[in-house]
Residue, then its C-alpha position, 0 to 999 in steps of 0.5 A: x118608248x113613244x113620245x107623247x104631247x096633249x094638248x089639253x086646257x085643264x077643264x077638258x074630260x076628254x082630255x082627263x081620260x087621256x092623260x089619267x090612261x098615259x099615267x096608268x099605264x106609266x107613260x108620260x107626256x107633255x103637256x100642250x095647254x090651249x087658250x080653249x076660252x080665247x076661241x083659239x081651236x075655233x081657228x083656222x090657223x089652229x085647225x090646219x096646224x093641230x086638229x081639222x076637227x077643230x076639237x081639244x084633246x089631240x094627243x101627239x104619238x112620236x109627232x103623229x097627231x091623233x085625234x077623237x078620245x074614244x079610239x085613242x083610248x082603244x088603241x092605247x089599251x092595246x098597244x100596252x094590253x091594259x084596260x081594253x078587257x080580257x075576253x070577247x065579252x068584256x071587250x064587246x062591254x067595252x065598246x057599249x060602254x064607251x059608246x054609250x057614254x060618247x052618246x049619252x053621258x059625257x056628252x051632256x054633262x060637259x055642256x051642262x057643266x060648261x054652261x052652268x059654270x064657265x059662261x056668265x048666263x044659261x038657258x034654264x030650260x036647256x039646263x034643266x032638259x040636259x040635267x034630266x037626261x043626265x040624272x036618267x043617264x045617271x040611273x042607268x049606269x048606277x044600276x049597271x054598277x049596282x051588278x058589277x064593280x066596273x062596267x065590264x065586269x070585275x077590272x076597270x077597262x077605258x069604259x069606265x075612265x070614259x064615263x067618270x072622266x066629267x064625273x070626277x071634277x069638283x061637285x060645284x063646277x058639276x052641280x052634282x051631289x052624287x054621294x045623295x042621288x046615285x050612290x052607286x055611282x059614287x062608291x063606283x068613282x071611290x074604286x076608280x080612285x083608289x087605282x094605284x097611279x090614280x089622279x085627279x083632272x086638276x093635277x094631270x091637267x095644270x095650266x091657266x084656268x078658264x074664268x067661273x061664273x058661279 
């Protein structure tokens, strides 16, 4: 059985899809917390020791340090034969999704979210261009879950634990009221919850949290 370690800081999306992926498919690892608000990763120390990309999560694999959240999840799905999709056409949904997602979902909704709640002031005009483009991006995949309980089709795959990853911290760090604006969306988060094994970024994710400004 493979050894993991992730370094993580508790507020990382990224890193809550790695770690709710181990637990699903039963695995566990340590955790590797990292003084993210220090500007520790911003190092180069920290770069040549742990990540040249200078980017949380890295996740250890029997002490090979991999790295960008996307194809760890692939290859996690195939090393266990879970959540990667059963068939040619789920598995091409998948990698639209996540890559959909990399492009136009998570990306900004972690910055929105960051600005909005761990700095002490932002932008209100860069706030609100990434608040439009989230609410677009929003529409977008509540329409997709209008049609199908997971976005590749009936199972959750890595697409979904991807794009709820920045959805599923608490409402007043996201500023998101979901239940209102994109229901779909929201009943699609109460199925992912529901999965056995399932858990919150906070309980996977312990450690020292960052300081809020809201």
């Amino acid at each position: 059985m493979p050894t993991y370690r992730l370094h993580y800081f508790p507020e990382s999306g990224n890193a809550y899809k790695l770690a709710l992926m181990l637990t699903l498919c039963g695995q566990t690892f340590e955790p590797v917390w990292t003084d993210f608000g220090s500007g520790v990763t911003r190092t180069a120390e920290w770069r040549a020791r742990v990540n040249p990309m200078g980017e949380i999560p890295v996740l250890e694999d029997d002490g090979v340090r991999l790295t960008q959240t996307a194809p760890i999840l692939l290859q996690l799905a195939e090393r266990y034969g879970r959540f990667g999709g059963t068939n040619a056409a789920e598995k091409f949904e998948v990698l639209r999704w996540l890559f959909w997602d990399n492009h136009k979902l998570s990306s900004y909704c972690a910055t929105y979210r960051f600005a909005r709640t761990f700095m002490p002031s932002a932008n209100p005009e860069v706030q609100a261009y990434f608040r439009k483009r989230i609410d677009d991006a929003l529409k977008i995949l509540g329409t997709r879950l209008s049609q199908n309980a997971f976005a590749a089709g009936d199972a959750p795959t890595i697409a979904d634990f991807s794009m709820m990853a920045y959805l599923s911290f608490p409402d007043d760090e996201t500023g998101f009221d979901l239940p209102a604006n994109h229901p779909a969306v929201h009943a699609w988060l109460g199925r992912i919850a529901a999965l056995p094994g399932w858990r919150s970024p906070y309980d996977l994710l312990p450690g020292q949290r960052l300081p809020r400004y809201i």
